[in-house]
DRENDO-1510 file (C-alpha; in Angstrom, 1 decimal, always signed):
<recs>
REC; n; res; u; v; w
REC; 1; UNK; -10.4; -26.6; +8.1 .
REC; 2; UNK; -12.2; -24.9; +5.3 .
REC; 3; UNK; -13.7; -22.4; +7.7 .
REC; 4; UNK; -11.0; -21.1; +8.5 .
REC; 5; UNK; -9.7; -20.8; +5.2 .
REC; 6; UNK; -13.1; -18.6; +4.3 .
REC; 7; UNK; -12.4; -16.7; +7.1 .
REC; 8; UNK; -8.6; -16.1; +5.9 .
REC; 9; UNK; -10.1; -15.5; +2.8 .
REC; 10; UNK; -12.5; -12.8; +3.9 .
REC; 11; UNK; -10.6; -10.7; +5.9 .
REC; 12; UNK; -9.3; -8.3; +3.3 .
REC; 13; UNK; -12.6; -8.0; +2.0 .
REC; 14; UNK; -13.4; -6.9; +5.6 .
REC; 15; UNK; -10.6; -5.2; +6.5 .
REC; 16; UNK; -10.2; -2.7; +3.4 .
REC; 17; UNK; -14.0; -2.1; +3.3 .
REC; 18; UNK; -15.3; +1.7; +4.0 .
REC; 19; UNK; -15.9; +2.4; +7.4 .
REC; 20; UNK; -14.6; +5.3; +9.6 .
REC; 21; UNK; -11.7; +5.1; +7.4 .
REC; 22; UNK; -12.0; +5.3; +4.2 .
REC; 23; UNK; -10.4; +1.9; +1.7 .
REC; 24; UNK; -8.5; +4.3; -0.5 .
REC; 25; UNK; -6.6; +5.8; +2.7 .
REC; 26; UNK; -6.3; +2.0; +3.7 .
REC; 27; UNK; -4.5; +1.1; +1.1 .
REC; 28; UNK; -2.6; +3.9; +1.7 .
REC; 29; UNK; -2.2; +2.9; +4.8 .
REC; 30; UNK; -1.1; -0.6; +3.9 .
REC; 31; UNK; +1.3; +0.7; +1.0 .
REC; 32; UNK; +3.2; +2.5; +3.7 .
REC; 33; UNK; +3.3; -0.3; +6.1 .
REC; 34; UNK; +4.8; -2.8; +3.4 .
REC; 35; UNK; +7.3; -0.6; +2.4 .
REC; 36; UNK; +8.7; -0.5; +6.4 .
REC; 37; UNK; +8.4; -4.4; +6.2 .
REC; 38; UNK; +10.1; -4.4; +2.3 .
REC; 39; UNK; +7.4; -6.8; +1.1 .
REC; 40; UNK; +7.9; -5.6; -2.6 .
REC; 41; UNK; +5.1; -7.7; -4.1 .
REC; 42; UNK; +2.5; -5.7; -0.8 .
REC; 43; UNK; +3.8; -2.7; -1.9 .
REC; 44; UNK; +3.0; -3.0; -5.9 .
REC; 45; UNK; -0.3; -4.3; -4.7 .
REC; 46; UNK; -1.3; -1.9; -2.2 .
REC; 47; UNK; +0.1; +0.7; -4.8 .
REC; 48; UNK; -2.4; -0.2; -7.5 .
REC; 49; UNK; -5.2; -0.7; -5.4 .
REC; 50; UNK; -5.0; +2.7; -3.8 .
REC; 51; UNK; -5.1; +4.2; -7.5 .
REC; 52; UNK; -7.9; +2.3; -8.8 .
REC; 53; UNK; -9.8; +4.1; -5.6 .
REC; 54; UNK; -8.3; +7.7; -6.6 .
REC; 55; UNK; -5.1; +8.0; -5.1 .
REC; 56; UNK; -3.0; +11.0; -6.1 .
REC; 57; UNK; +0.6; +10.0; -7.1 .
REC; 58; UNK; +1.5; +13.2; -4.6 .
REC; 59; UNK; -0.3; +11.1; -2.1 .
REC; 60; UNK; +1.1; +8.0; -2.5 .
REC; 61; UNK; +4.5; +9.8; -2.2 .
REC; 62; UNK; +4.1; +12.0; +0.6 .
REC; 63; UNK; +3.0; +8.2; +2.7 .
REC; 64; UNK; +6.1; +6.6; +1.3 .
REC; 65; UNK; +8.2; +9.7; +3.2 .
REC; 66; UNK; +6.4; +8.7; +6.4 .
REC; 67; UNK; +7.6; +5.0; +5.9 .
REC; 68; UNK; +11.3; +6.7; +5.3 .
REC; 69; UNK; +10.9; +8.7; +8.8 .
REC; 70; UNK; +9.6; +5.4; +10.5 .
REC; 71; UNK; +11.9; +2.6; +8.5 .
REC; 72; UNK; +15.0; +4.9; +7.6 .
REC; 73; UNK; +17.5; +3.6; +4.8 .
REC; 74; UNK; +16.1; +0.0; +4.5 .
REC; 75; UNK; +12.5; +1.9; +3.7 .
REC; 76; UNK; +14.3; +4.2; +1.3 .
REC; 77; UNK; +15.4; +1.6; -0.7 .
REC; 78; UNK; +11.8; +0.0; -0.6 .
REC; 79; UNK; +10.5; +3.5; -1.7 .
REC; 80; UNK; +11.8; +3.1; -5.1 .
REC; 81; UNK; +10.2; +0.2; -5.8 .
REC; 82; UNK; +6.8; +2.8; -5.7 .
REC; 83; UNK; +8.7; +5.3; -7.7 .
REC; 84; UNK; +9.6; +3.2; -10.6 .
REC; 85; UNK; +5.8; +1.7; -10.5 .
REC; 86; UNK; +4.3; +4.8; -11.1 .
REC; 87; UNK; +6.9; +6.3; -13.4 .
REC; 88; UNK; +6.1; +2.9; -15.0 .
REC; 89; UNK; +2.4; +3.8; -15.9 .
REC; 90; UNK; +3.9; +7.2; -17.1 .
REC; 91; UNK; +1.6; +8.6; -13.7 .
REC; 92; UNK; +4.8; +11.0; -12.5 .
</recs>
């Protein structure tokens, strides 16, 4: 069903695309929603794709203390993952 597999395929294309909302507060958006979930691999992603559209690192942080409100410890734990990514790239 290769039409459905375009469509799949599409989607974040679509879905992070300016609209009313801008993409870089989508991926923000997205970041903080993975780290709830603890898909570490979404939350990398998301991460670097919400600085190359100009995310702050206070930004990205001050998203990753609303997942901790919504997810509590199990988002906490998830919230590292962001921390040593961006301490990676020497960024804080």
């Amino acid at each position: 069903m290769p039409q459905i597999a375009k469509a799949y395929e599409d989607l974040p294309s679509q879905a992070y695309a300016d609209g009313v909302i801008d993409g870089k507060t989508k991926r923000l958006m997205a970041m903080t929603a993975a780290t709830i979930h603890g898909c570490r691999a979404c939350i990398l992603y998301q991460a670097d794709e919400a600085l190359k559209l100009g995310a702050s690192p206070e930004k990205m942080l001050e998203c990753i203390g609303v997942a901790v409100s919504l997810g509590g410890t199990m988002s906490e734990g998830q919230a590292t993952r962001l921390i040593g990514f961006l301490e990676e790239r020497g960024i804080i």
